[in-house]
C-alpha positions in Angstrom: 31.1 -12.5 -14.6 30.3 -14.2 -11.5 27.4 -16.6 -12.6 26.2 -17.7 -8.5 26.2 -14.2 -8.1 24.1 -13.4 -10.9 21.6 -16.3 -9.7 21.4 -14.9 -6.5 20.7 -11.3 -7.6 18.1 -12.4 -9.8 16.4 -14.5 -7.1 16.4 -11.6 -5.2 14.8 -9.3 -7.8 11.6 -12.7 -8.7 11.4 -12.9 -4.8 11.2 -8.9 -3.9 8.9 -8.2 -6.9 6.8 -11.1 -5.6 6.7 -9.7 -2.3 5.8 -6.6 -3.1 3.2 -7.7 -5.3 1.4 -9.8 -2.6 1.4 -6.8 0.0 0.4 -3.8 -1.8 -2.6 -6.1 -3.5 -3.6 -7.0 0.0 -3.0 -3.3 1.3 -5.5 -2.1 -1.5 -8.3 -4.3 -0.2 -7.7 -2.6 3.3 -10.7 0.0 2.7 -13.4 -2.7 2.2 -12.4 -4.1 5.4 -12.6 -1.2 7.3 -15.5 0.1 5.9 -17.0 -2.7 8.4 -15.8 -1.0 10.9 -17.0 2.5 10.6 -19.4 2.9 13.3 -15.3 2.1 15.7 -14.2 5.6 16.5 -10.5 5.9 14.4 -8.4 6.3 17.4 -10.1 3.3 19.2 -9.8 1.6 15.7 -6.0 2.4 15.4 -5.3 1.6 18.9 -6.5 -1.7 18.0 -4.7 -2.2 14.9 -1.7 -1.5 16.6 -2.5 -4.0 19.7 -3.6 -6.6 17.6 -0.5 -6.1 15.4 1.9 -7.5 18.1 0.3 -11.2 18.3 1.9 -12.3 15.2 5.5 -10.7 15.4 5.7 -12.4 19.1 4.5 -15.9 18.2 7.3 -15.8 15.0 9.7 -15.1 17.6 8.4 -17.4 20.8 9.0 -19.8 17.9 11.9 -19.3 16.7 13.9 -17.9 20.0 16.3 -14.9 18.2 16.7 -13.4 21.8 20.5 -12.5 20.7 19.7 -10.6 17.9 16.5 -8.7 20.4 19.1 -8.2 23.0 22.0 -6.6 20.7 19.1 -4.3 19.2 17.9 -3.2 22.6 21.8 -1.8 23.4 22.1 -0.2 20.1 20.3 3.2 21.6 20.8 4.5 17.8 18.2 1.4 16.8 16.0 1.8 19.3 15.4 5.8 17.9 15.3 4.6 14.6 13.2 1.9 15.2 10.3 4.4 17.8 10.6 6.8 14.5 9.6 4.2 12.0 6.8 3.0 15.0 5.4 6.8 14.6 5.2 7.4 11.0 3.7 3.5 10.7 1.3 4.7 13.5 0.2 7.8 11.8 -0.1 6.4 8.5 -2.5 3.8 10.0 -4.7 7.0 11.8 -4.9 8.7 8.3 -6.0 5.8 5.9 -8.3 4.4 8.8 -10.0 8.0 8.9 -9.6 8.2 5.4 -11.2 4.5 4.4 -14.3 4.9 7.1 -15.3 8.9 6.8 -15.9 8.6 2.7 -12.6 9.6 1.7 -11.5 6.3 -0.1 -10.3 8.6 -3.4 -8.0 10.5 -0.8 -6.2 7.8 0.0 -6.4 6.5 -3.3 -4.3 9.7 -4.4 -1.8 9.7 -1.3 -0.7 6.5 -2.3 -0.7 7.4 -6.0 1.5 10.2 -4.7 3.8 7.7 -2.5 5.8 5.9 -5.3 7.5 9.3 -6.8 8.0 10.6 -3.0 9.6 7.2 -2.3 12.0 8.3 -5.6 12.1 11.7 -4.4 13.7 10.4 -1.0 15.9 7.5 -3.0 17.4 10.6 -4.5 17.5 13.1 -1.8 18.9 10.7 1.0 20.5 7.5 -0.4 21.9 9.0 -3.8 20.4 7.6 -5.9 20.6 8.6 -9.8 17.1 9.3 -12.2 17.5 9.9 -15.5 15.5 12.6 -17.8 12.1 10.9 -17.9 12.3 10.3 -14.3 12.3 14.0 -13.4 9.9 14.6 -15.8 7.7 12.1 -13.8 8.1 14.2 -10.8 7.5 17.3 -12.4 4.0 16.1 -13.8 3.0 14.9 -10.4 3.5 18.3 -8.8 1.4 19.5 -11.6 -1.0 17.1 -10.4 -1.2 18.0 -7.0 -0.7 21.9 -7.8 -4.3 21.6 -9.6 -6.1 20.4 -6.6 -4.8 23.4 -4.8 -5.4 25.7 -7.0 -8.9 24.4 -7.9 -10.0 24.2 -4.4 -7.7 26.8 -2.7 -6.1 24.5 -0.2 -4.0 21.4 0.4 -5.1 18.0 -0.3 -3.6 17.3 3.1 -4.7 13.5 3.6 -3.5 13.0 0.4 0.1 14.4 0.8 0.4 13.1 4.6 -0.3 9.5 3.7 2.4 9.8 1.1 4.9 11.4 3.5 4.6 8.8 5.7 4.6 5.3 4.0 7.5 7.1 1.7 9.6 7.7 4.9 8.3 4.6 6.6 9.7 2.8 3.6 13.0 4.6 3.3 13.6 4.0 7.2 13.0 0.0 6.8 15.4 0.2 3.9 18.2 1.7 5.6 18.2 0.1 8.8 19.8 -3.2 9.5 17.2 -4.7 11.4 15.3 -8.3 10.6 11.4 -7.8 9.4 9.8 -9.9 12.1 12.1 -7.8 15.0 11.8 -4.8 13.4 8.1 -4.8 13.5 8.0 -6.5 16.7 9.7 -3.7 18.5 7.5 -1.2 16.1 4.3 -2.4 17.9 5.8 -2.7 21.6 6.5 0.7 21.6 3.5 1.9 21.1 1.4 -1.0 23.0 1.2 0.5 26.9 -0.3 3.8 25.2 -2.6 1.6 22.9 -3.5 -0.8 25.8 -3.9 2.1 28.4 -6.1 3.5 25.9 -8.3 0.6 25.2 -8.4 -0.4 29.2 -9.7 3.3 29.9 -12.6 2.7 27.2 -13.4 -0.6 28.4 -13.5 0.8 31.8 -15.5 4.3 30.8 -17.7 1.5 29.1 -17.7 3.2 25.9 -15.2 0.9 23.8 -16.8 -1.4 20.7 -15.2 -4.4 21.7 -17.4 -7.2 22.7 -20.1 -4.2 23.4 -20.4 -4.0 19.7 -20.8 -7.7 19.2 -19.1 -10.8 17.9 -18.7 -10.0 14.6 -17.6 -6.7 15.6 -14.8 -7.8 17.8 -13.8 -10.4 15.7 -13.4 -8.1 13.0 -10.9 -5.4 15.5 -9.0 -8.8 16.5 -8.3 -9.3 12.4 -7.1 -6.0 12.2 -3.5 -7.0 13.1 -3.8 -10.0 11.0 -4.4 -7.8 8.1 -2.0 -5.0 9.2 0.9 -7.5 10.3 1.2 -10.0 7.2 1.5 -7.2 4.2 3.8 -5.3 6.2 5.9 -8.2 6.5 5.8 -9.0 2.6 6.3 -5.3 2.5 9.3 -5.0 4.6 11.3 -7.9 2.7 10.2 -6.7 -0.4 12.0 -3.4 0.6 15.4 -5.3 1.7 15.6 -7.0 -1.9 14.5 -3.9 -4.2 16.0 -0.5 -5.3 13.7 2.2 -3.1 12.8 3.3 -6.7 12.2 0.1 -8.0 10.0 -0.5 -5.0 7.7 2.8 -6.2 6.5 0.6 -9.7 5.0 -1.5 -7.3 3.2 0.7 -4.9 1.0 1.5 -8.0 -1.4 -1.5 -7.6 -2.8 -0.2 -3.8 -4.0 3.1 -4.9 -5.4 1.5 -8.7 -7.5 -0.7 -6.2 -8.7 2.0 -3.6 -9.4 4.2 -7.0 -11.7 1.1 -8.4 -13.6 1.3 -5.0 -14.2 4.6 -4.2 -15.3 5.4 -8.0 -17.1 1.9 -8.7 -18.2 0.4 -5.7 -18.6 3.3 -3.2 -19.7 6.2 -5.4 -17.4 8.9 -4.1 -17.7 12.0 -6.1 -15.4 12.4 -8.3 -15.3 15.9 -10.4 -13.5 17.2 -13.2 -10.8 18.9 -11.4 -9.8 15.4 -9.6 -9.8 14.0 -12.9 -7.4 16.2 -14.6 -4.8 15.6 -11.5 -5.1 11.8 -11.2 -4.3 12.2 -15.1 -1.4 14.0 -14.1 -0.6 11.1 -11.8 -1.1 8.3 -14.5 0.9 10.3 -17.0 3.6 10.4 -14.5 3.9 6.9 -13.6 3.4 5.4 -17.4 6.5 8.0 -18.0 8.3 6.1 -15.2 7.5 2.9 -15.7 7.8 3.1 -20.0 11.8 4.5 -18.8 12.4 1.9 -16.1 11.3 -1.3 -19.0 13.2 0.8 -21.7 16.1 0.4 -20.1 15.7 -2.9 -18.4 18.5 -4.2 -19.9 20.7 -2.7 -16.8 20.4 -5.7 -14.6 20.8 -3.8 -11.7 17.4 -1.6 -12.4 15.1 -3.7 -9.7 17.7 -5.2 -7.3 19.7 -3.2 -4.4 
């Protein structure tokens, strides 16, 4: 057995899980922050977001100079697609729980991201092979029982709910697979999509109907924190992802919607009927099943790391 390589796997597995941790507990306090904001149209609000989101990636690397690596990514054309891919599903994934968070659909959210951790395994298996046993399936089953209740209950779609999950799953999967740094990755994530987010903002300022500085210090302040808030879990996020199985990465995506669940039920009094009930039941039942079969067999060393 090689013991350095057995230190090093399990220092990867401590430092991903701890990584993940910190993000998705900092992602599920996102709604109580933007709740202050909900008097900022969302697309001005994203478009911010995004803007603000470039300030720390660029200071990281003004710092620390990796122009080689910047350079060899911007002749890699098959990079550069992957890379303006991962920038839209980020981007829309941002528009949804931003609408989601400040027009009283907290729970919504709550249940997309619920949702995100078995679509996350649904993709490990799909795209990069990889292997569930029984209990894992039946995890998936349950969830589509969950969803399927909802529909039928209400006679359509729980669309938010669905489209968040679609696209932090694929987000996820994407930042997995390509072999790009977090700090560059995300740096070139934001570029893309800063002349339309700029151009936006400048035509507001100009039409004099944007919120910054109009809307008051605290008000600004609070779209310039935006990035700071966005940038720093994603980064946790996106290491976490480069140290953990994409299905070990799903146990941990269960802490963000458990906290937007506690606010939209306790502290913001979204209703919350029988129906909803019996399918976030289907949801806990699913991931208890997942999680009881991923600690049940914990003694595969392999079950959290790549």
């Amino acid at each position: 057995m090689d013991v350095n390589g057995g230190i090093e796997e399990r220092h990867q597995t401590v430092s991903g899980s701890f990584y993940a941790t910190v993000a998705f507990l900092i992602w599920g306090g996102f709604p109580a922050y933007f709740k202050l904001l909900d008097a900022v149209p969302t697309l001005e609000l994203l478009a911010h977001r995004i803007s603000w989101s470039v300030v720390i990636p660029l200071l990281i690397l003004f710092l620390f100079r990796p122009w080689k690596s910047i350079i060899k990514i911007l002749k890699n054309t098959r990079k550069m697609k992957i890379l303006c891919l991962s920038a839209m599903l980020i981007a829309a994934n941002w528009y949804l729980f931003i609408w989601a968070a400040t027009n009283n659909h907290v729970l919504d959210s709550s249940l997309g991201y619920f949702i995100a951790p078995l679509f996350s395994i649904f993709l490990g298996v799909i795209i990069l092979g990889e292997k569930l046993r029984i209990m894992q399936w039946a995890a998936l089953a349950i969830t589509v029982v969950g969803v399927a209740v909802l529909v039928i209950q209400y006679g359509q779609i729980p669309w938010i709910a669905i489209l968040i999950a679609i696209t932090f799953s694929s987000y996820a999967l994407i930042r997995k697979v390509v072999n790009v740094d977090p700090i560059t990755g995300l740096f070139f994530e934001t570029t893309m999509s800063l002349p339309i987010t700029v151009g936006y903002l400048s035509y507001l300022g100009y039409m004099g109907s944007g919120s910054f500085i109009s809307s008051g210090v605290n008000s600004s302040l609070l779209l310039i924190g935006t990035g700071l808030i966005s940038t720093l879990p994603l980064l946790f996020f996106i290491a976490s992802a480069k140290r953990l199985k994409l299905t070990s990465l799903g146990f941990f995506q269960y802490l963000l919607p458990t906290c937007h669940f506690v606010l939209a039920v306790w502290i913001y009094k979204e209703p919350f009927s029988y129906t909803q009930l019996i399918s976030f039941a289907c949801i806990w039942i699913a991931l208890a099943i997942y999680t009881f079969d991923i600690f049940r067999n914990s003694n595969d060393k392999n079950v959290f790391s790549r």
